[in-house]
MARVEX-288057 format. One record per residue (C-alpha): residue in one letter; x, y, z. Coordinates in steps of 0.1 Angstrom, whole numbers, padded with zeros to 4 digits, always signed. Example, Ala and Ser with C-alpha at 12.3 -4.5 7.8 and 13.67 -1.06 7.14 Angstrom:
// MARVEX-288057
a+0123-0045+0078
s+0137-0011+0071
// end
This chain:
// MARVEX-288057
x+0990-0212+0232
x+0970-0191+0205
x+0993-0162+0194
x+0969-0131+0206
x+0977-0112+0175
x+0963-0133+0152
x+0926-0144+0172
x+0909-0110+0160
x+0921-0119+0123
x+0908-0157+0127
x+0875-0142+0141
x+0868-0124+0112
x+0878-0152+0088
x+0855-0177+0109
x+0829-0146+0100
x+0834-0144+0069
x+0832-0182+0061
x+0796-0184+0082
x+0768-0199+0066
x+0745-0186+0088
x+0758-0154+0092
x+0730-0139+0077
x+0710-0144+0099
x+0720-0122+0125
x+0699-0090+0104
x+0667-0106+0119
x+0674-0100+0152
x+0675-0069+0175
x+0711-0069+0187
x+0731-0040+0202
x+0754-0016+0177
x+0787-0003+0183
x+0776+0029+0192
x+0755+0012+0221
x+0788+0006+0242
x+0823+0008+0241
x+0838+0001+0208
x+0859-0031+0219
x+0829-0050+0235
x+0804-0040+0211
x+0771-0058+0222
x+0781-0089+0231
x+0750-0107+0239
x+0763-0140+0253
x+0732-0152+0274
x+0707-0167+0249
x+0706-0196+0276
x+0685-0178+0298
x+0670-0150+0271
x+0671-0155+0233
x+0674-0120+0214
x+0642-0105+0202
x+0636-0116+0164
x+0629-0086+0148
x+0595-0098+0131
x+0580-0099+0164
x+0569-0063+0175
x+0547-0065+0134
x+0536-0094+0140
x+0522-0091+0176
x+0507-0057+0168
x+0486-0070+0142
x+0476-0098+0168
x+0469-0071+0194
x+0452-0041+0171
x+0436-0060+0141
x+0428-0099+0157
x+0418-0086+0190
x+0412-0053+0183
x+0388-0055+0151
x+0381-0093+0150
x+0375-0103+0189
x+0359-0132+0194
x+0362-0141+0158
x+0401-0144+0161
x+0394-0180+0177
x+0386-0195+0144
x+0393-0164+0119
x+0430-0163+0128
x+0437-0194+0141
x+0441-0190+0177
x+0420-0222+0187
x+0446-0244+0168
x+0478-0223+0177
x+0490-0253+0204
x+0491-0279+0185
x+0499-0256+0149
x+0529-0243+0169
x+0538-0274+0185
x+0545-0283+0146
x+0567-0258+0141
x+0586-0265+0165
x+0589-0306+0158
x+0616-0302+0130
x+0640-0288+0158
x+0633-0315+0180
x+0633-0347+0155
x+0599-0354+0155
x+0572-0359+0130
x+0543-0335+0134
x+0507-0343+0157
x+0534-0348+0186
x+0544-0315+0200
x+0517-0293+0220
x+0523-0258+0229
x+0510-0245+0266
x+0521-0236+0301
x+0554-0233+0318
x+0579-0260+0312
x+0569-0264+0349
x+0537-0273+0342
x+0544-0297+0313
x+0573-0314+0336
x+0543-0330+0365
x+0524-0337+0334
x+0549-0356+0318
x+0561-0372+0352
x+0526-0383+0364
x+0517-0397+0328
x+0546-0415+0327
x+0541-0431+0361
x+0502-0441+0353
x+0513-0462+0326
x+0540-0475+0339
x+0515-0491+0363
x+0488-0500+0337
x+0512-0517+0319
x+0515-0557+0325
x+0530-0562+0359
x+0538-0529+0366
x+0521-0526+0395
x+0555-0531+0415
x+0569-0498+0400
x+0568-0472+0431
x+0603-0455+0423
x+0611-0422+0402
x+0644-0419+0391
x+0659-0382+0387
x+0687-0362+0380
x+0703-0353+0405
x+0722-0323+0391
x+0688-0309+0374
x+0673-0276+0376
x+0657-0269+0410
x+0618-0269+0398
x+0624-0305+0378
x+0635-0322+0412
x+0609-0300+0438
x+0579-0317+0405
x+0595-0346+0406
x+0591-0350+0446
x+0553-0335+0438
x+0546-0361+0418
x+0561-0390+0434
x+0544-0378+0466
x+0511-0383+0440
x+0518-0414+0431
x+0526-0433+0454
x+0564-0433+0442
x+0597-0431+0460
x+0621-0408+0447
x+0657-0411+0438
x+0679-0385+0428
x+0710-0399+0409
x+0735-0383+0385
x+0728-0391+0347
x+0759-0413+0351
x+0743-0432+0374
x+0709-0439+0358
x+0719-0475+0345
x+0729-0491+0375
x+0701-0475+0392
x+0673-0488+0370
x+0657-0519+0382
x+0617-0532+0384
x+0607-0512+0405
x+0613-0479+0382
x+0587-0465+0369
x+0597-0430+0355
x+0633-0413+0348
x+0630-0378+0345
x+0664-0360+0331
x+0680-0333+0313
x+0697-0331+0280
x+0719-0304+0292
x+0730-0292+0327
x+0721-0260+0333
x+0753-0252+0351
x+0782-0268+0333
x+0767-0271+0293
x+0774-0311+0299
x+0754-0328+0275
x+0744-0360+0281
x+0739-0392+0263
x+0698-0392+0252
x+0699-0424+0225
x+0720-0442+0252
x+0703-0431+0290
x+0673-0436+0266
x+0678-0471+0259
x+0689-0480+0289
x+0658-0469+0306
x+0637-0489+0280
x+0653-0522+0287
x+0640-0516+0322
x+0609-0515+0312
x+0605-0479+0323
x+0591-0448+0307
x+0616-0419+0302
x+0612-0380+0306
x+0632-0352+0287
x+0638-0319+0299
x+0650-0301+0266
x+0656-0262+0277
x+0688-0262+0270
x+0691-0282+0237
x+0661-0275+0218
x+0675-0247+0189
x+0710-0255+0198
x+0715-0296+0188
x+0700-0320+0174
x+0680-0339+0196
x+0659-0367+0177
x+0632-0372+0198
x+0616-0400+0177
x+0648-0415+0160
x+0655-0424+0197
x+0625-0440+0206
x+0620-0408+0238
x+0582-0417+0254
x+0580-0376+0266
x+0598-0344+0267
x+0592-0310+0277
x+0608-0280+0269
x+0608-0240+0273
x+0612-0218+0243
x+0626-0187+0254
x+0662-0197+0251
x+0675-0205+0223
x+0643-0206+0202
x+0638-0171+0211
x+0602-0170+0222
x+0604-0140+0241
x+0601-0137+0286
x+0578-0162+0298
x+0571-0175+0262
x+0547-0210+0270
x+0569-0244+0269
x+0558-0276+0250
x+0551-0314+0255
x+0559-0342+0233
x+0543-0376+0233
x+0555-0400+0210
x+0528-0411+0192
x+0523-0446+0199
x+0517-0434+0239
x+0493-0410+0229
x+0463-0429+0237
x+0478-0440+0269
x+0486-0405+0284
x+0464-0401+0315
x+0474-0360+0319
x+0466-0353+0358
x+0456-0319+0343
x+0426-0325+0325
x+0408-0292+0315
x+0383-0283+0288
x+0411-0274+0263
x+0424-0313+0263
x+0384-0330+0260
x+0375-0342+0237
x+0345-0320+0228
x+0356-0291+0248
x+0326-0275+0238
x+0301-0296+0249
x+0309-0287+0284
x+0299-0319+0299
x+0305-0333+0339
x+0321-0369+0323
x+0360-0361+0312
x+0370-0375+0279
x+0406-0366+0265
x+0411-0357+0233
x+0428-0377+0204
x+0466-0372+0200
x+0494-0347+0216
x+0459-0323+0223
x+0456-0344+0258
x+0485-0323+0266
x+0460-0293+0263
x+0444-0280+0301
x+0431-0245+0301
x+0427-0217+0271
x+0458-0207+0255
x+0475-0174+0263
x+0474-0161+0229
x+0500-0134+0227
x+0530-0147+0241
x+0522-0179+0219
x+0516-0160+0185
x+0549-0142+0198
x+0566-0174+0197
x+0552-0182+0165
x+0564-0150+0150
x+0596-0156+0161
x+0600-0194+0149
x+0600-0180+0113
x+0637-0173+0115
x+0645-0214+0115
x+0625-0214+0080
x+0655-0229+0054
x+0680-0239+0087
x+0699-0267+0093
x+0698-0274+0132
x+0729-0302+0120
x+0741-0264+0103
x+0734-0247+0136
x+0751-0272+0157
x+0782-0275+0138
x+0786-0234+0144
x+0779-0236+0182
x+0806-0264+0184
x+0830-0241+0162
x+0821-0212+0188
x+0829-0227+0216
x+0864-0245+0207
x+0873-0204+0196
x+0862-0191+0227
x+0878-0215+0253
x+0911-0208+0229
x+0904-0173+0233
x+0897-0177+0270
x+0930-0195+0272
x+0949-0172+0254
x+0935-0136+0267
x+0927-0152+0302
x+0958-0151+0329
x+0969-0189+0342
x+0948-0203+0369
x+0921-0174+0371
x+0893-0193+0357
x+0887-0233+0351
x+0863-0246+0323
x+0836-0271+0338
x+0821-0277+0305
x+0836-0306+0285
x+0858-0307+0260
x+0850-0336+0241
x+0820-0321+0216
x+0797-0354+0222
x+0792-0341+0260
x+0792-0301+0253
x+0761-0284+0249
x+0759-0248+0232
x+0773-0229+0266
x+0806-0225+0284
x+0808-0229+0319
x+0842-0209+0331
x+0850-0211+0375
x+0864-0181+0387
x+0864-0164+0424
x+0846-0136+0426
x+0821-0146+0392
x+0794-0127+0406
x+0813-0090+0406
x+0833-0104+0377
x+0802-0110+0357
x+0789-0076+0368
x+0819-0057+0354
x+0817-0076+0323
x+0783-0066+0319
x+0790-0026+0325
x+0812-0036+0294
x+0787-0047+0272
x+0793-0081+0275
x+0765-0102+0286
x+0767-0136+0300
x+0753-0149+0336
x+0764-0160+0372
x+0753-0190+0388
x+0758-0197+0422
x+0788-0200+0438
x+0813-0196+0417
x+0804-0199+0378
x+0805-0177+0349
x+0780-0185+0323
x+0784-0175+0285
x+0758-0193+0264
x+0762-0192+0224
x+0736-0184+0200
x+0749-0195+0165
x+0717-0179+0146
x+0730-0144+0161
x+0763-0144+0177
x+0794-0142+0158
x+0836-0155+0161
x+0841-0117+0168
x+0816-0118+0193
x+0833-0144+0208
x+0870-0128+0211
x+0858-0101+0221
x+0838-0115+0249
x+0873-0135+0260
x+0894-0105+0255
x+0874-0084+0279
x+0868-0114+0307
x+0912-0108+0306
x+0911-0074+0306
x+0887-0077+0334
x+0908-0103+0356
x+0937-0080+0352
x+0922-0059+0369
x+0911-0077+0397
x+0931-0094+0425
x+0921-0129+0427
x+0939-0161+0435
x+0943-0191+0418
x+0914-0220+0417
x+0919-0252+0430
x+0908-0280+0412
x+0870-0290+0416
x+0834-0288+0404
x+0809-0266+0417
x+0787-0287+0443
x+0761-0310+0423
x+0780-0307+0390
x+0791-0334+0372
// end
């Protein structure tokens, strides 16, 4: 066990050594003098909500005084907003491994998930004897909304649908799959899973593959087109720190593109939208992930706050989230009573993500208190404590202090000790 005496002294070495410590200036965190000294702004939940960049407010003022203000109309060619999808979606590549023309930017990740499900279905079954391919495969530990599409669009397409864990995806493959939809990182336990590997494996079965990238994108590296992934969708309020409700993105690897049949074909993804005529015929490239007219300020929001990654290493980024983690389960195990909380995220770093998922009775009111002392994290249902780690902002004194308040919190609270086990669905 850590000696407690010497983790605030670490923490500010770890600090001091940070090569991307700098960066934490460009955000709008909480000072001391915003709480109580010892839990100082502790902003642990850049899983659900990055921290505002601080380039923002400028930037969307000029886009709400001076583009739409002064220029009007003119801003859809004068400042770019016609070509802010797919400019955007470029930006946003590099975090993702993949080369540019890929990535479009546009509607909820909701949205992009039944396009990406439905396209992948359509050529499953244009492709040489695939008209046997009537089963979906996915996750069975995802988000709600990714199984409640995936049910939508199987119920489209003819499909039968078969939730399974990640685990389970290659035994479960056979010809009859036609799509895998699945996610990088569980939402609930930070488990990440294998990509190149589940990726493969889907491949061999001569099946099409979907990515759900919330809770990777800006945290790993993901390679996208090293891997060989057909599509993937992803939100970018979380760790690319788009702001609330900031619009998600679609990838389509660029050999598909010609073959994805979007079953949301608008006048943004034709390919002369302006010729408004009855016939529909998509666009070249990622644009057939384009449907309707972009919302403009949340997506020059987002690309106001991508400027931060300009000069960083996601491999850079990653190796801090892993570094912050291993410090804060210590911490955790060292501040933290015996028994009163269990880790559900995994050790080894090849299946961690960039959270940690603690079990503790009572997380709801526990979460609460550590919130009243400036410590932000989040509760999921029943029983789990979420603290989610931003390397580009959050620092190994963040972190100790984040773990020495969850013990001072416990202490205080009568709680018995957990028995072994997962929370229902994880994995």
């Amino acid at each position: 066990m850590s000696d407690i005496r010497d983790l605030g002294v670490r923490a500010a070495e770890l600090d001091a050594r940070d090569e991307l410590a700098g960066l934490r200036k460009q955000f709008v965190l909480d000072t001391v003098s915003d709480h109580a000294a010892d839990a100082a702004g502790v902003y642990l939940d850049g899983n659900s909500l990055g921290a505002l960049p601080a380039n923002v407010s400028g930037q969307v003022e000029d886009v709400v005084r001076r583009q739409w203000g002064e220029l009007r109309i003119r801003s859809w060619d004068e400042s770019g907003w016609w070509t802010a999808p797919e400019r955007i979606g470029d930006r946003i590549a590099p975090l993702v491994g993949a080369a540019p023309g890929q990535i479009v930017v546009g509607d909820s990740t909701s949205v992009n998930v039944f396009k990406a499900v439905v396209a992948a279905v359509r050529m499953a079954h244009s492709a040489d004897g695939g008209a046997g391919r009537d089963e979906i495969l996915v996750d069975a530990t995802t988000f709600p909304t990714d199984g409640y599409i995936a049910a939508s669009a199987a119920r489209m397409t003819g499909c039968a649908l078969r939730p399974v864990t990640p685990a389970q995806v290659p035994a479960a493959l056979n010809d009859r799959t036609a799509a895998v939809l699945l996610n990088h990182v569980d939402y609930r336990t930070g488990r990440l899973h294998d990509l190149p590997a589940l990726t493969a494996a889907v491949h061999a079965a001569g099946s099409y593959v979907v990515w759900d990238l919330c809770h990777s994108a800006g945290a790993l590296p993901v390679g996208l087109d090293e891997h060989g992934v057909d599509l993937a969708v992803g939100c970018t309020y979380k760790y690319l720190n788009g702001g609330p409700g900031a619009p998600a993105y679609l990838y389509v690897r660029s050999d598909l593109q010609d073959r994805f049949d979007s079953p949301l074909p608008g006048w943004n993804s034709h390919a002369e939208p302006f010729g408004m005529r009855g016939d529909f015929e998509p666009a070249a490239g990622a644009l057939r992930g384009r449907v309707g007219t972009p919302d403009i300020l949340s997506m020059l929001a987002l690309e106001a706050a991508l400027e931060v990654w300009d000069g960083v290493s996601i491999e850079a980024v990653r190796a801090k989230s892993l570094a912050l983690t291993d410090f804060f389960l210590e911490c955790v195990g060292a501040y933290v009573g015996e028994g009163r909380v269990e880790s559900v995220t995994p050790v080894a770093h090849a299946e961690r993500g960039s959270q940690v998922a603690l079990r503790c009775e009572g997380a709801g009111e526990v979460m609460k208190a550590l919130i009243e002392r400036g410590v932000v994290g989040d509760f999921r249902h029943p029983d789990v404590l979420r603290f989610g780690f931003t390397p580009l902002y959050v620092g190994f004194a963040d972190v100790e202090r984040a773990a020495r308040v969850l013990g001072e919190v416990l202490a205080q609270v009568p709680g018995e000790v957990l028995e072994e086990g997962l929370p229902e669905g994880a994995a």
